[in-house]
C-alpha positions as CSV (number, residue, x, y, z in Angstrom):
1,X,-79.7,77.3,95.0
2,X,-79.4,73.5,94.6
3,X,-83.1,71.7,95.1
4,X,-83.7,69.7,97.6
5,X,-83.0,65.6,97.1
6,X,-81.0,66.5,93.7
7,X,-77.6,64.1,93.9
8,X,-75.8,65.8,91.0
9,X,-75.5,64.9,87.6
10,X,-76.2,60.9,86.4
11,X,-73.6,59.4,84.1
12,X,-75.1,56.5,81.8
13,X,-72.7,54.0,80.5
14,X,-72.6,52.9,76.9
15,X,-72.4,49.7,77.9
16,X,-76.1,48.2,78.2
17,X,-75.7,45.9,80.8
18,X,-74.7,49.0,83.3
19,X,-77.9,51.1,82.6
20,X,-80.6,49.6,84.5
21,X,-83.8,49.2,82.8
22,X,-87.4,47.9,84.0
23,X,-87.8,44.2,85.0
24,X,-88.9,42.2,81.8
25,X,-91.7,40.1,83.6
26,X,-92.3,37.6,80.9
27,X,-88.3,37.0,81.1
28,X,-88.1,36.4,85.0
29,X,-91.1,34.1,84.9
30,X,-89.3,32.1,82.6
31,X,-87.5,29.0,84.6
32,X,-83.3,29.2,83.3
33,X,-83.7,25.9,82.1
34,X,-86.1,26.5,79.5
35,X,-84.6,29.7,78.4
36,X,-82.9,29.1,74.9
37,X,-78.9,29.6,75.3
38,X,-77.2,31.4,73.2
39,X,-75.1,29.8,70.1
40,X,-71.9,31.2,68.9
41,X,-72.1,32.5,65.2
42,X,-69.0,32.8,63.1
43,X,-69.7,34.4,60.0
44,X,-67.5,34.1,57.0
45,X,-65.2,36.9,55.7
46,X,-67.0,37.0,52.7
47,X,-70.3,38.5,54.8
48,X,-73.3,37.3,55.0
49,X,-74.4,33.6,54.3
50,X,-77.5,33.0,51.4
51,X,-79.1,30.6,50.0
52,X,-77.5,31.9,46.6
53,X,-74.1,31.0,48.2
54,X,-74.8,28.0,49.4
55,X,-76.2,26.9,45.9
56,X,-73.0,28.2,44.8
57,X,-71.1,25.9,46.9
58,X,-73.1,23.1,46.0
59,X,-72.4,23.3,42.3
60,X,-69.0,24.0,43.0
61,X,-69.3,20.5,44.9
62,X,-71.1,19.0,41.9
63,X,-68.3,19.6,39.8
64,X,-65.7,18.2,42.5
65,X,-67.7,14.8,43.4
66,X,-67.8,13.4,40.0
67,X,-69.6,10.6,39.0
68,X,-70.9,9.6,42.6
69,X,-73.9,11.3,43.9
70,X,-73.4,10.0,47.0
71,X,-70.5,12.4,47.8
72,X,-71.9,15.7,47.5
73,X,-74.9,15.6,50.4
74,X,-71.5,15.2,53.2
75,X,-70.0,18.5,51.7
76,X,-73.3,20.5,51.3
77,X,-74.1,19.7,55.0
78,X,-70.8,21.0,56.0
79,X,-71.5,24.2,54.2
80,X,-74.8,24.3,55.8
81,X,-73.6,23.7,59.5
82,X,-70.7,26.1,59.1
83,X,-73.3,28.9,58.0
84,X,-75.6,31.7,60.3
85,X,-78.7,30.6,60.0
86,X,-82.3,30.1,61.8
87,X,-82.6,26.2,62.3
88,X,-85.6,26.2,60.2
89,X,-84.1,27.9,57.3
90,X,-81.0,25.1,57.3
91,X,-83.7,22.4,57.6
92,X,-85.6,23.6,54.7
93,X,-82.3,23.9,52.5
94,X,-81.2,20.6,53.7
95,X,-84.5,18.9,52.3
96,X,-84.2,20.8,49.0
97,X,-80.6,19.4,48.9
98,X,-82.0,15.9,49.4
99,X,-85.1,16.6,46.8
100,X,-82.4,17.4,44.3
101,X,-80.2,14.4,45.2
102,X,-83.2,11.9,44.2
103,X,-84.0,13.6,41.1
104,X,-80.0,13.9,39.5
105,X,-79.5,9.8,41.0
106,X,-83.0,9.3,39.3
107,X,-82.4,10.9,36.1
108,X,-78.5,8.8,36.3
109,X,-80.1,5.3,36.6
110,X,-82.8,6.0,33.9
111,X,-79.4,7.1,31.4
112,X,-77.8,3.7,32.6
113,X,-81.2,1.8,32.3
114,X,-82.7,0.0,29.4
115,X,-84.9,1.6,26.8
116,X,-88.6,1.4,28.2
117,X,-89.6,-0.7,25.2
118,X,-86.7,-3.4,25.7
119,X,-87.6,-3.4,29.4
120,X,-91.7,-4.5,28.2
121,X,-90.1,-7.4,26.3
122,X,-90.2,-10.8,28.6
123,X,-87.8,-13.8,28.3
124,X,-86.5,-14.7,25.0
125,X,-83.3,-15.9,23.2
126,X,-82.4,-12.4,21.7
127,X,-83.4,-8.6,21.9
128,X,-83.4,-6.4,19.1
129,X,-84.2,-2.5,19.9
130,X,-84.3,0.3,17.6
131,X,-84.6,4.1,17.9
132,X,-85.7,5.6,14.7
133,X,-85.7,8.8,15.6
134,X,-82.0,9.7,15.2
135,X,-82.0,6.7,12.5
136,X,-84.6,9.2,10.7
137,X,-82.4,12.4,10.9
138,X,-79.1,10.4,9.5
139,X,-81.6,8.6,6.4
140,X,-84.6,10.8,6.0
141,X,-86.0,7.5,5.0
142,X,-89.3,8.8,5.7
143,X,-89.0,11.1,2.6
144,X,-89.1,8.3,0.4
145,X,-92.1,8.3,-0.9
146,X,-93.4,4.9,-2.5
147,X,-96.4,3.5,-3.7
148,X,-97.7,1.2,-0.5
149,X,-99.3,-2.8,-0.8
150,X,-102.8,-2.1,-0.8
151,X,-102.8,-4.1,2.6
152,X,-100.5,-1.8,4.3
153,X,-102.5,1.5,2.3
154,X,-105.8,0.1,4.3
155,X,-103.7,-0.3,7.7
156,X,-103.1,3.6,6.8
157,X,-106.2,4.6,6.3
158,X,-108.0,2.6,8.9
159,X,-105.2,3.7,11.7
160,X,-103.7,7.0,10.3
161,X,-100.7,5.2,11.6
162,X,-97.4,5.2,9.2
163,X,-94.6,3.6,10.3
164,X,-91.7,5.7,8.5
165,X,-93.5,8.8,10.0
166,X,-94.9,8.0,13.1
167,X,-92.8,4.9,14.6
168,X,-90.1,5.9,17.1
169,X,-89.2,2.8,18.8
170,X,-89.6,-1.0,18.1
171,X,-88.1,-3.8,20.8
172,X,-88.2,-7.4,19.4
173,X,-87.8,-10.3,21.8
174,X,-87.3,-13.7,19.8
175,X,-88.5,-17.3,21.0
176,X,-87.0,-20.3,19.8
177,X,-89.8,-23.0,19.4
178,X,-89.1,-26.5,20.4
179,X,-90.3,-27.8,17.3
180,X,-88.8,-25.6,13.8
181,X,-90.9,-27.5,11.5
182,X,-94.5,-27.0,13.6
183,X,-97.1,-24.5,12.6
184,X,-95.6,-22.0,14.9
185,X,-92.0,-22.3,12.4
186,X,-88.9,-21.6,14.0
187,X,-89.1,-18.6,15.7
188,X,-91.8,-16.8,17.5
189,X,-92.0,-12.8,18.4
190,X,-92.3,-10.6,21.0
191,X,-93.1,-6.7,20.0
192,X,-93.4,-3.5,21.7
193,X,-94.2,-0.5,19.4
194,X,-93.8,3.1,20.8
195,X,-94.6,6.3,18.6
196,X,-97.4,8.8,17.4
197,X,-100.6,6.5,18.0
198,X,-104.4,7.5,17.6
199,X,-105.7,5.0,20.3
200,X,-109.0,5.1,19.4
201,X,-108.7,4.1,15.9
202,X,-106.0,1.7,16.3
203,X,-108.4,0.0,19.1
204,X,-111.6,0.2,16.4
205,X,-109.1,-1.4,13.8
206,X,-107.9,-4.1,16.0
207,X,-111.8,-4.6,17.0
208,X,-112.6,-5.1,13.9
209,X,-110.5,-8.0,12.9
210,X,-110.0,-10.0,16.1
211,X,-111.5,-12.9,16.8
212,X,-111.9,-12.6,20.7
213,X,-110.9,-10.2,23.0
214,X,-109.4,-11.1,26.6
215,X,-108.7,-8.8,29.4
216,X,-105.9,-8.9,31.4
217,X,-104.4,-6.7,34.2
218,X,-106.7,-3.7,33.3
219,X,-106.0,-4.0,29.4
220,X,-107.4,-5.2,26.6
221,X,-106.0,-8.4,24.7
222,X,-107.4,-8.6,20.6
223,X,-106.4,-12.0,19.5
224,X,-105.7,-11.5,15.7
225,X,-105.7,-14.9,13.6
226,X,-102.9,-14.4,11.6
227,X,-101.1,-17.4,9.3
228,X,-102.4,-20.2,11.0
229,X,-101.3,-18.5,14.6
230,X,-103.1,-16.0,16.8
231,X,-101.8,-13.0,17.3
232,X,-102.2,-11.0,20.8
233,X,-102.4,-7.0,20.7
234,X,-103.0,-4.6,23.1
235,X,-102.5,-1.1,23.4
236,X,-100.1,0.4,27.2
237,X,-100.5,3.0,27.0
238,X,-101.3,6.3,24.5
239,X,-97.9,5.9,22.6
240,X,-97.1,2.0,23.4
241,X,-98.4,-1.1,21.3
242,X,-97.3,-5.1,22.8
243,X,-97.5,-7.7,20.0
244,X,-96.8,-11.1,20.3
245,X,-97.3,-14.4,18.5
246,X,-96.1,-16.7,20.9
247,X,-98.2,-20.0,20.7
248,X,-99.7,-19.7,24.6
249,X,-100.8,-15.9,26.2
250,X,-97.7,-16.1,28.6
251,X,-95.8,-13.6,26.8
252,X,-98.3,-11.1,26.0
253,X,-99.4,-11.1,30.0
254,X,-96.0,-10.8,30.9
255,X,-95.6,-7.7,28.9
256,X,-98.7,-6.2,30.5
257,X,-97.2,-7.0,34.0
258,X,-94.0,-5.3,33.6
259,X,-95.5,-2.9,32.2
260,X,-97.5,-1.8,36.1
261,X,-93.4,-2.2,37.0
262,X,-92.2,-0.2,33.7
263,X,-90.6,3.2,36.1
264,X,-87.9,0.6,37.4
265,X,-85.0,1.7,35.7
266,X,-83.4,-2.0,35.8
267,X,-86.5,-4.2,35.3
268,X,-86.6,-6.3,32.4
269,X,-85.9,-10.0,31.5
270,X,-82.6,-11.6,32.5
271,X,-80.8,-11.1,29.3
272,X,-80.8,-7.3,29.7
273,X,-79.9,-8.1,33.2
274,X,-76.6,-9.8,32.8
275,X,-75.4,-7.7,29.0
276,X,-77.2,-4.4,28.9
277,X,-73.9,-2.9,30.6
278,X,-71.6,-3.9,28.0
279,X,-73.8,-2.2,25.4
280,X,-71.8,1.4,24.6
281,X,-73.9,4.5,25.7
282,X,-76.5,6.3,23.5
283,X,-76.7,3.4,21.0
284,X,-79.4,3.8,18.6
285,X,-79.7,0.2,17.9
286,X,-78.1,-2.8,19.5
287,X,-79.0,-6.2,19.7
288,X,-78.1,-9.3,22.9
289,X,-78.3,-12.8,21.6
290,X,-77.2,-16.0,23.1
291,X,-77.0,-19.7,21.3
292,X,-78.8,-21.7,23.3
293,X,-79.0,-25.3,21.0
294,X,-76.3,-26.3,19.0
295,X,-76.2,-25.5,15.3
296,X,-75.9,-27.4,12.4
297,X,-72.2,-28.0,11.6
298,X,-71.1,-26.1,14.2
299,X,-71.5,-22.8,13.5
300,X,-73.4,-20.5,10.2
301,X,-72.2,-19.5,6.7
302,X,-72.3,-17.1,5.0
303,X,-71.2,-16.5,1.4
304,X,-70.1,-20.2,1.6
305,X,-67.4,-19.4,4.4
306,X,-68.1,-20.8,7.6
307,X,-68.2,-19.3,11.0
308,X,-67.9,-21.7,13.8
309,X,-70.1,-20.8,16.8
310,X,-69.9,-22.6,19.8
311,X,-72.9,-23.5,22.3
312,X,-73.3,-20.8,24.6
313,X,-72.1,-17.5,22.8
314,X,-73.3,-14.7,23.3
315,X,-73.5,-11.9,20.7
316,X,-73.5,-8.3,21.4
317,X,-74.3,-5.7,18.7
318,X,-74.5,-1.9,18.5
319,X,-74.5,1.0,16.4
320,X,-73.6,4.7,17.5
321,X,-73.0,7.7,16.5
322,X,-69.5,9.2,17.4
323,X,-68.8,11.3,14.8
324,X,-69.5,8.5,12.6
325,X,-71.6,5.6,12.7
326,X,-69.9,3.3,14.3
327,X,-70.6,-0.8,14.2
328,X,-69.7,-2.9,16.8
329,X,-70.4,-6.6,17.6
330,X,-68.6,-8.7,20.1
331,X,-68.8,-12.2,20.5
332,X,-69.0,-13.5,24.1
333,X,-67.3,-17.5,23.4
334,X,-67.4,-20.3,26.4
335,X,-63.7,-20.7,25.6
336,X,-60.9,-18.5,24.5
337,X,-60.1,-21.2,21.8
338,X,-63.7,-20.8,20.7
339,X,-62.9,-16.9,20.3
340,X,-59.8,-17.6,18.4
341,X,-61.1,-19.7,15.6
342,X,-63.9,-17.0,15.6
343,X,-61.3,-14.2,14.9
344,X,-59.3,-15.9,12.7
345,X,-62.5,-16.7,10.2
346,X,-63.6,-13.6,10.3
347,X,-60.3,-12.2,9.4
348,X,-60.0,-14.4,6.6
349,X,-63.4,-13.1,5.8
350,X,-62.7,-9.7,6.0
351,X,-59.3,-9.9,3.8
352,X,-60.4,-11.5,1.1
353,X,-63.5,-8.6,1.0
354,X,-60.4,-6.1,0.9
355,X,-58.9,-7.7,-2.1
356,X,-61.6,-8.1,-4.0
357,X,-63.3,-4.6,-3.8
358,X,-59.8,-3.1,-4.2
359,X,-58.2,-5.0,-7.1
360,X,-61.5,-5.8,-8.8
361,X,-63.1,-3.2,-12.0
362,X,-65.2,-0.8,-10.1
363,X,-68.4,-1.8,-12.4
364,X,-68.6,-4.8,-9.9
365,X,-67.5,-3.0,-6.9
366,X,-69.0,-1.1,-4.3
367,X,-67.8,2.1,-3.1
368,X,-69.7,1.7,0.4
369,X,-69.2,-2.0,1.0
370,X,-65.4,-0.9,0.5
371,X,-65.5,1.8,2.6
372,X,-67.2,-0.6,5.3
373,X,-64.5,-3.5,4.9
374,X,-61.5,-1.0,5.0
375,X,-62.5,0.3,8.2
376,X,-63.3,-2.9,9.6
377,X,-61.2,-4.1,12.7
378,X,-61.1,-7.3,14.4
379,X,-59.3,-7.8,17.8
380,X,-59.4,-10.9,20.1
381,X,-59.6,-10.3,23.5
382,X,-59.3,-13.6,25.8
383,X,-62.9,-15.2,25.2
384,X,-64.1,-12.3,23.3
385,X,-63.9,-11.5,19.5
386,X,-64.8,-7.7,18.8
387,X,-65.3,-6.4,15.1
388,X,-65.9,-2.3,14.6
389,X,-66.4,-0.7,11.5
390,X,-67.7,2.9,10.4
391,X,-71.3,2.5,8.6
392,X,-71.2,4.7,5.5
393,X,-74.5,6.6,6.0
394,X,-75.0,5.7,2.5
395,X,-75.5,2.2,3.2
396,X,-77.2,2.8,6.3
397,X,-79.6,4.6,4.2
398,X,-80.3,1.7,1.9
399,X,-80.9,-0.5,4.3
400,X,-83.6,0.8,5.9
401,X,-85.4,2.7,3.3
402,X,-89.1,2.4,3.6
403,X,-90.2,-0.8,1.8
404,X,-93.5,-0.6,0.0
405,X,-94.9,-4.0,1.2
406,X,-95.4,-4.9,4.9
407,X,-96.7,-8.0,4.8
408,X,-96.6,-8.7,8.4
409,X,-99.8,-6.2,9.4
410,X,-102.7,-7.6,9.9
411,X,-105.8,-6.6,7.5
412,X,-109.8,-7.4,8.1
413,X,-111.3,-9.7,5.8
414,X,-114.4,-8.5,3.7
415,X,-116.1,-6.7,7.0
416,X,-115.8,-10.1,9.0
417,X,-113.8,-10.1,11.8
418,X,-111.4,-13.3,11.9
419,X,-112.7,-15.1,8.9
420,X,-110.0,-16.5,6.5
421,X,-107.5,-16.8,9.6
422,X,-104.8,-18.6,7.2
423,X,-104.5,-15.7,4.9
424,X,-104.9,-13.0,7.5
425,X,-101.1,-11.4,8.3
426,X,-100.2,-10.5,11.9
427,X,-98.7,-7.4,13.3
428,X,-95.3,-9.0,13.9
429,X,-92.1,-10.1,11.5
């Protein structure tokens, strides 16, 4: 017997828009405008879409985009876009993407940029920069031990500061004076020291033989009489030291104001501006120099030959280590005519060199200035004159062995500060 109301058997449907189900009250309250529509989702054959991938891609887009930085945010998006994903996740990889796109074009302009120290130095007529710590691996100069001027002993022991041990890289700028024959000579300096510095003695040292102090731009300024000039030190920073004897404070203050702009990777004077490019990539010294006066008979000599240089030449110089050390100087001349004559002396040069330190008794040879002149080569390029050589490391070490007199630092004078200014030596050349 079949109850009463019973209507047979109910069939559901797998389907789950066929089975009715309670009203949802929260979704029929909800206006169809507001409702958020549904986006189509394509995943990938390759499954499921992760940050991992995506990461993947982008360094498989790395690779692919070369040197421009520029090109790889376009392709990463796409991967983004193309990928399953919550709109907040994608937002949050897109602004790692972006985080990491100003740190690699960050860390690429600081590679391009001039050294820190260079950058410090303001205008002058020539840049000299030198980093002594891969100089210091080829030489191990600072293994020579000799005995020390008792000047440059009581900088030691006053400071704790040796520069064979603890300098790591000196910038030069150097000013032309007007007048060669004044009592500020022929050429002034601009200095900036970087290395392994005890501040507080070097300030107590400087203190101690300055005759006044300045301050300047948050900074200290010692003015250090020093051969009938004065010269101004003050410390950067914990590892940084600015020098300079210039005969007015201009240079020392400009120093101190680039150095509030010093995280600019292309700040510095106008000299490293227009030639710091054509300086070869990870030299560890190099030098930009420009004639701006006319020199006596035209030009310089040098074991009685003579090299014409013309007004307005600019001299480019490097050394590098490419499996060698290799030398390079190119001369920038206002003419190519000026670049031949250039060329042609210092192939002239160069030849007779070869002859003599080939055909000559070996007793007054030398095996690495022979070396050196044998793999000199000169080529003449338009207005340019480029010479490269290969440095023996045997002369390189030579040259810059430790010397056991430094004149040039500054010493205080029987406990007075600033007394006996014309016999007191400065910090710089």
């Amino acid at each position: 017997m079949i109850a009463a109301g019973y209507s047979g058997p109910k069939l559901w449907s797998w389907r789950r828009d066929l089975n009715p189900r309670p009203s949802d009250y929260k979704s029929d309250a909800l206006p169809a405008e507001l409702r958020q529509p549904e986006q189509p989702c394509s995943l990938p054959q390759i499954g499921r879409i992760t940050i991992a991938k995506v990461t993947t891609e982008s360094r498989r887009n790395a690779k692919t985009a070369g040197s421009n930085p520029g090109a790889i945010i376009p392709r990463l998006m796409r991967v983004v876009n193309r990928t399953c994903m919550p709109r907040r996740t994608k937002a949050t990889i897109i602004i790692v993407l972006l985080v990491l796109l100003v740190v690699a074009l960050a860390a690429y302009l600081r590679r391009k940029a001039p050294p820190e120290a260079a950058r410090l130095l303001p205008e002058s007529d020539c840049i000299l920069y030198f980093n002594l710590r891969p100089l210091r691996s080829y030489t191990h100069f600072d293994r020579s031990r000799v005995p020390h001027d008792p000047q440059y002993q009581a900088f030691i022991d006053a400071t704790g500061f040796e520069f064979e041990r603890d300098l790591d890289e000196v910038a030069f700028g150097l000013h032309r004076m007007p007048n060669p024959l004044g009592p500020n000579g022929a050429v002034a300096y601009s200095e900036v020291f970087l290395g392994h510095i005890d501040g507080k003695r070097l300030t107590r040292y400087f203190g101690s033989i300055a005759a006044q102090t300045e301050e300047y731009a948050g900074h200290t300024i010692y003015d250090i009489p020093s051969q009938g000039r004065t010269v101004r030190v003050a410390l950067l920073g914990y590892d940084m030291v600015a020098a300079s004897n210039t005969p007015t404070p201009e240079q020392i203050h400009s120093m101190l104001d680039r150095y509030r702009t010093s995280a600019l990777p292309f700040s510095g004077s106008s000299l490293l501006t227009d030639h710091y490019a054509e300086v070869p990539l990870l030299s560890v010294a190099w030098g930009i120099g420009k004639v701006n006066v006319p020199l006596k008979s035209d030009g310089i000599r040098i074991m009685g030959f003579h090299f014409p240089v013309a007004l307005d030449t600019t001299f480019i110089g490097s050394l590098r280590w490419a499996g060698a050390l290799r030398l390079r100087i190119e001369e920038i001349a206002p003419s190519e005519m000026a670049a031949t004559l250039s060329s042609d002396a210092l192939n002239t040069v160069v030849a007779i060199g070869r002859a003599a330190e080939n055909n000559l008794p070996s007793a007054m040879t030398n095996a690495d200035i022979r070396d050196l002149l044998n793999s000199t080569d000169i080529e003449h390029k338009k207005d340019r004159a480029v010479v490269t050589a290969t440095l023996p490391i045997a002369l390189l070490q030579k040259l810059v062995t430790a010397p056991n007199s430094l004149r040039s630092l500054p010493q205080p004078s029987n406990g007075q500060p600033g007394s006996q200014p014309g016999s007191q030596p400065g910090p710089g050349p």
